[in-house]
C-alpha positions in Angstrom: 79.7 106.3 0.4 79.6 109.6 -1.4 82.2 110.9 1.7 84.4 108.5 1.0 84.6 108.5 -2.4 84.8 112.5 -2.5 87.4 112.2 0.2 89.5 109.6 -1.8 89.0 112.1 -4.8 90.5 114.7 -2.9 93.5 113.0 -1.7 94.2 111.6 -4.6 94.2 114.3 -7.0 96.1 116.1 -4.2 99.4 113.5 -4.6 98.5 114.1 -8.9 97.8 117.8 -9.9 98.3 117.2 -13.5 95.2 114.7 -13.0 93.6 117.0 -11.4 93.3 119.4 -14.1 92.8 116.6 -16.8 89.5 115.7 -14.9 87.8 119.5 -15.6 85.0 119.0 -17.6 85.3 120.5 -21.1 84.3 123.8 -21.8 80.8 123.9 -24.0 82.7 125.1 -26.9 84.8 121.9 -27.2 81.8 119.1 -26.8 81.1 116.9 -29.7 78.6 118.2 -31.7 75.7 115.6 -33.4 76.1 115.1 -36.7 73.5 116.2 -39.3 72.6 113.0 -39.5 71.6 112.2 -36.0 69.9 115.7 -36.0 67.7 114.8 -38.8 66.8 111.0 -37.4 65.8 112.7 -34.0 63.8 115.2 -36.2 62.1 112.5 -37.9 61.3 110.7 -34.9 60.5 113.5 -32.8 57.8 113.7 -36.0 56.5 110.5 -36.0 55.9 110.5 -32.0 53.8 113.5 -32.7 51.4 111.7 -35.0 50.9 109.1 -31.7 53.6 106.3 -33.3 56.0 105.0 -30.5 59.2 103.0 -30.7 57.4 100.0 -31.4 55.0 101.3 -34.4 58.1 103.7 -36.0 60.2 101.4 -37.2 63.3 101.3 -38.6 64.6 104.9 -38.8 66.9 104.7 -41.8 63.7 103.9 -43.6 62.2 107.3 -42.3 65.6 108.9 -44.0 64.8 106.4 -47.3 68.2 104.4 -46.9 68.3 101.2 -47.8 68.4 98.4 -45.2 70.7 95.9 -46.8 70.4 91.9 -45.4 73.9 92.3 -43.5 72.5 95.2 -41.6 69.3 93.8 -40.6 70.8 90.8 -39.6 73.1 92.4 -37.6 70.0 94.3 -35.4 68.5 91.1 -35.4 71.6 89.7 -32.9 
């Protein structure tokens, strides 16, 4: 399947150049960066897995960044 698909690849980006090139992958300097804020939630976590919690005993991670959970936004996780 992997023949077939690399061959239909081939032929198609063939008949479309400008494709083609659009389908490069990035170069590293352009890839999204995390924010700080994701940085500092996998931080946290990455801290709390250390001192033998899981996801089940971490809990909610805005609470490890002290934000407060408001009814709307628990309710939505809970659907």
């Amino acid at each position: 399947m992997a023949a077939l698909s690399q061959c239909f690849a081939e032929r198609y980006f063939a008949a479309h150049p400008e494709l083609a090139v659009w389908s490069e992958p990035l170069p590293p300097e352009q890839w999204a960066k995390p924010s700080e804020r994701l940085t500092r939630c996998n931080q946290l976590l990455a801290e709390q897995y250390a001192e033998g919690r899981n996801i089940f005993t971490v809990g909610d991670v805005r609470e490890l960044l002290g934000e407060e959970i408001t009814p709307q936004a628990a309710q939505t996780l809970a659907h």
